[in-house]
N, C-alpha and C positions, 0 to 999 in steps of 0.2 A: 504494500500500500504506500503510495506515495505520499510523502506529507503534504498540506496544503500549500503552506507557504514558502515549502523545501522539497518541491517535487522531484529534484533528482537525489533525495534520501528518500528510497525505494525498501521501505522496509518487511521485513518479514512477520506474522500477527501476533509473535510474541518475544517480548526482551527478555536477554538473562542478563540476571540481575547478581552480578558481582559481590556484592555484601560478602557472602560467605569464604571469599576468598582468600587464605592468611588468616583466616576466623577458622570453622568445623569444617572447612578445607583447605587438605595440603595442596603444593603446588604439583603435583605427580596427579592428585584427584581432581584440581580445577583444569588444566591440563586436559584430561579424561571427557572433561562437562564440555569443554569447550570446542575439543576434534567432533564431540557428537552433535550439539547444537549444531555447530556449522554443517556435518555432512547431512544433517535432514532439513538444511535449508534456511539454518535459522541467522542470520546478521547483525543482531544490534544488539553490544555489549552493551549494560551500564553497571557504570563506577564512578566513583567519589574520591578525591584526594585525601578524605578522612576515614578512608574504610581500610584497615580496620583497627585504628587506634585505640578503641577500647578494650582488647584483648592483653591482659596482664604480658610485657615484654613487645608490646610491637607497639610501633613510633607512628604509625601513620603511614599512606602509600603503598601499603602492602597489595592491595589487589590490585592497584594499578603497574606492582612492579611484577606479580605474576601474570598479567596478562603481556606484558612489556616480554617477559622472554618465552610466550606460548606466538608471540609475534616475531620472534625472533627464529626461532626452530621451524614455522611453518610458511606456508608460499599463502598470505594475508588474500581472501576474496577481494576480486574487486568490487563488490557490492558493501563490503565491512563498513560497517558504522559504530564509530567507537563517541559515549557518552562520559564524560565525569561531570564532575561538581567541583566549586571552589567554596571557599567557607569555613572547613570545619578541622583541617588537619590541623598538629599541633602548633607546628611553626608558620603557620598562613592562615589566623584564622582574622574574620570578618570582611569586607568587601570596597577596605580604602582601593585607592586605585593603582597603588605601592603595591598592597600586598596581591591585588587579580593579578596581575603580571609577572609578579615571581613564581605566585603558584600554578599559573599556568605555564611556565619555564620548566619547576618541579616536575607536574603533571609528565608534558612533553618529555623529559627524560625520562620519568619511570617510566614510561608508555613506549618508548625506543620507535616516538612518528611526528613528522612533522608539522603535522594539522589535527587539530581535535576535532572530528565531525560536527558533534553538540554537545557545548557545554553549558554547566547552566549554572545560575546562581543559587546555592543548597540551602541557604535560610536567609533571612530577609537579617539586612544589619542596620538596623534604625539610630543607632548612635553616627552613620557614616552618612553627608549626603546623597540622596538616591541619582542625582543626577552625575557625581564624580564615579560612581558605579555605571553607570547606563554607558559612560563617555569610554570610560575603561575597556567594557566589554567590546565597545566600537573599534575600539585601535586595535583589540587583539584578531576581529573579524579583518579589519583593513592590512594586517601586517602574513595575516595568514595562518595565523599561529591556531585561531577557532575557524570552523565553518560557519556555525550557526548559533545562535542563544536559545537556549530556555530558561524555564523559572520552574521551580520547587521550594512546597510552604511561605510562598505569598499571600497575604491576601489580596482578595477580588480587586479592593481600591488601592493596595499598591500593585497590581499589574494591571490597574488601568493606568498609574501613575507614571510607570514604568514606559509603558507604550507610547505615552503622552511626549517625554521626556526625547523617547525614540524621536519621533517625528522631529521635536523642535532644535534638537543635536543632530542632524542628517544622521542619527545611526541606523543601523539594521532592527528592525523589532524582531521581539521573540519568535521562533516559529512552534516551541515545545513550551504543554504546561504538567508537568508530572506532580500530581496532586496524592493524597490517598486516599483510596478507593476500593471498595469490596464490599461484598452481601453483608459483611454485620457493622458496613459502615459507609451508608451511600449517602449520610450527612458531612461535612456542607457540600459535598460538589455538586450533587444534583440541583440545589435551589440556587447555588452563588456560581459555581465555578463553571457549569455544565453551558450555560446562557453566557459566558461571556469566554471561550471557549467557541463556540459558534459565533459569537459576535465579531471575532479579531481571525478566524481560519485557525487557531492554534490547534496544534495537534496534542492529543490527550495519551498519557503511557502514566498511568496508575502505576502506584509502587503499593507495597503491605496488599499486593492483590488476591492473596491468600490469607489475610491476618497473623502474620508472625506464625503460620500452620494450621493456625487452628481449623480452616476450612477444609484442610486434606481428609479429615475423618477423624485421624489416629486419635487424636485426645476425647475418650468418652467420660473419664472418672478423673479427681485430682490427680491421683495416683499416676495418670499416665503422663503429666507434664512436668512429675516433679524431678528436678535434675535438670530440665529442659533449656541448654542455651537461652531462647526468646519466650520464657518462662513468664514472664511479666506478663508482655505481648498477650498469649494465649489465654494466659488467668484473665485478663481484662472482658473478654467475650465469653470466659465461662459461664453463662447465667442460659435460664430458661429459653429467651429469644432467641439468643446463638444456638442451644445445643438443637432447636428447631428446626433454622436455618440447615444445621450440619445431618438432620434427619432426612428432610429434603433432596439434600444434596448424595448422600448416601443410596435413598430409594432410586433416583433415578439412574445415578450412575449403575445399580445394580441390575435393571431392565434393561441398560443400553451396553449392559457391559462395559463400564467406564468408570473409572476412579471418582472421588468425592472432589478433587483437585482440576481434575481435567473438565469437570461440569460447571466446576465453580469458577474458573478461568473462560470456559464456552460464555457462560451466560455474562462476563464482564466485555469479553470482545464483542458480542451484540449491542452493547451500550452505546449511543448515539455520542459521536465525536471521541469514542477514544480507540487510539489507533492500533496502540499494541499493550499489551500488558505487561506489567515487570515480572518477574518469577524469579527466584531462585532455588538450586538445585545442589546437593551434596555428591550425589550419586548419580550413574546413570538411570537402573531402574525409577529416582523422581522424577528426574529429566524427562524419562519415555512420555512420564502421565501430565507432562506441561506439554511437551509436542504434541499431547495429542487433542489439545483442546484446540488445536488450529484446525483440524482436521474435521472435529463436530461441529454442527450445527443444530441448535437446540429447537425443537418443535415449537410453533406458539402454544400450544399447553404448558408445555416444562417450564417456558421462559415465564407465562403468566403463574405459574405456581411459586417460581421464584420470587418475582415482582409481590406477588402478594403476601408470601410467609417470611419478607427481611424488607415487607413496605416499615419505613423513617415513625417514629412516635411524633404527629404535627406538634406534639406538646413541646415536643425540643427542638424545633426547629425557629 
């Protein structure tokens, strides 16, 4: 699917999502994740200069420095779309216009390429003017160094700001908006992000598109999360509504022969304006049940069973 505003980023209907990388995988297993995504067609890496710094002993840049030498060891697709973020690592964090340019200098080395496809800004930094950010991003589009921009955890009115800022700076506006997004959490993007998103063409790649797991199935009793890496994560959606949600999700992948993961990924790529969904994968066996949600296409029944058993409380919205 071509993006809108970035039609020659021709991407594939789901991203993997890097997190895990230097995190609950080694470079020998992301390595593994990533021969396989590409050979069943898949192109668009994302990662973060801060992934995965909060693993007791690692500094930051880790998954950008193991994809950095899986780029290195293989003959790179010419369709490859590689994603990071700036923001969060330890020695580059917030979005003066000092620090976008070294860390994407950073980025650039541990990535071992000389153009970031889409980079995006990883959290909004409100102590920094938004428009010495906007300008930043422009020089690193103009010098070569980014292809594109996106945004991740802005809100609605600073990336309208943001756009606004584009236009009156001649820079490039966003073409990606990676929000969070998933059945036991389709507040706010549906009411805020989803309309303005279609309002600007920006292309939509949800990340937590499985909720830190918990939509895969695996977790039915506390018992099964505890120990769990994204422990947190998961406990959060433990309640009645979600375990619903994951019943749902379970039955039908059990009639369609299809994982709880792979239905729960189907029914987010039907989602109007978003283009691919984020995923990540430890193993191949997870991998298979993320490829394979590219492949389904959910009935209008299953999708309105969906839509109706993880419809938003209007009381919190």
């Amino acid at each position: 699917m071509p993006l809108p505003q970035a039609p020659e980023l021709d991407i594939f209907p789901l991203a993997l999502g890097a997190n895990t990388f230097g995190w609950t995988s080694d470079e020998a297993e992301s390595h593994e994740v990533l021969d396989a995504f590409v050979a069943d067609g898949g192109n668009l890496i994302d990662t973060a200069d801060g992934y995965s710094a909060w693993v007791p002993g690692n500094t930051g840049g880790e998954s950008e420095s193991i994809i950095g030498s899986w780029l290195a060891r293989s003959d790179r697709p010419d369709d490859l779309v590689i994603a990071s973020k700036v923001s969060t690592h330890p020695e580059f964090k917030g979005l003066s216009a000092r620090n976008v340019a070294a860390a994407a200098e950073a980025s650039l080395s541990r990535l071992g390429t000389e153009t970031i496809d889409l980079y995006y800004a990883h959290f909004d930094d409100p102590d920094n003017p938004l428009g010495e950010t906007v300008e930043a991003f422009g020089k690193l589009v103009a010098t070569g160094k980014i292809r594109h921009i996106g945004l991740s955890n802005y809100s609605p009115e600073r990336v309208r700001e943001w756009i606004a800022l584009s236009d009156e700076l001649g820079v490039p506006r966003p073409v990606a908006l990676q929000p969070r997004y998933n059945l036991v959490a389709r507040e706010p993007y549906e009411s805020a992000y989803a309309p303005l998103a279609e309002e600007f063409g920006l292309a939509v790649l949800p990340y937590s598109a499985l909720a830190s797991g918990f939509l895969t199935g695996k977790y039915r009793t506390a018992d099964d999360f505890s120990g769990v890496p994204r422990r947190q994560g998961v406990q959060n959606h433990f309640t009645e509504d979600g375990l619903a949600i994951v019943a749902q999700l379970r039955d039908i992948g059990s009639r369609l022969g299809e994982e709880a993961s792979t239905v729960a990924l189907a029914w987010l790529r039907s989602r109007p304006g978003v283009a691919a969904p984020i995923a990540s994968a430890r193993t191949i066996p997870q991998l298979a049940a993320l490829l394979a949600s590219t492949r389904l296409n959910l009935s209008p029944a299953d999708l309105r069973t969906l839509d109706e058993v993880s419809a938003p409380d209007p009381a919190l919205n």
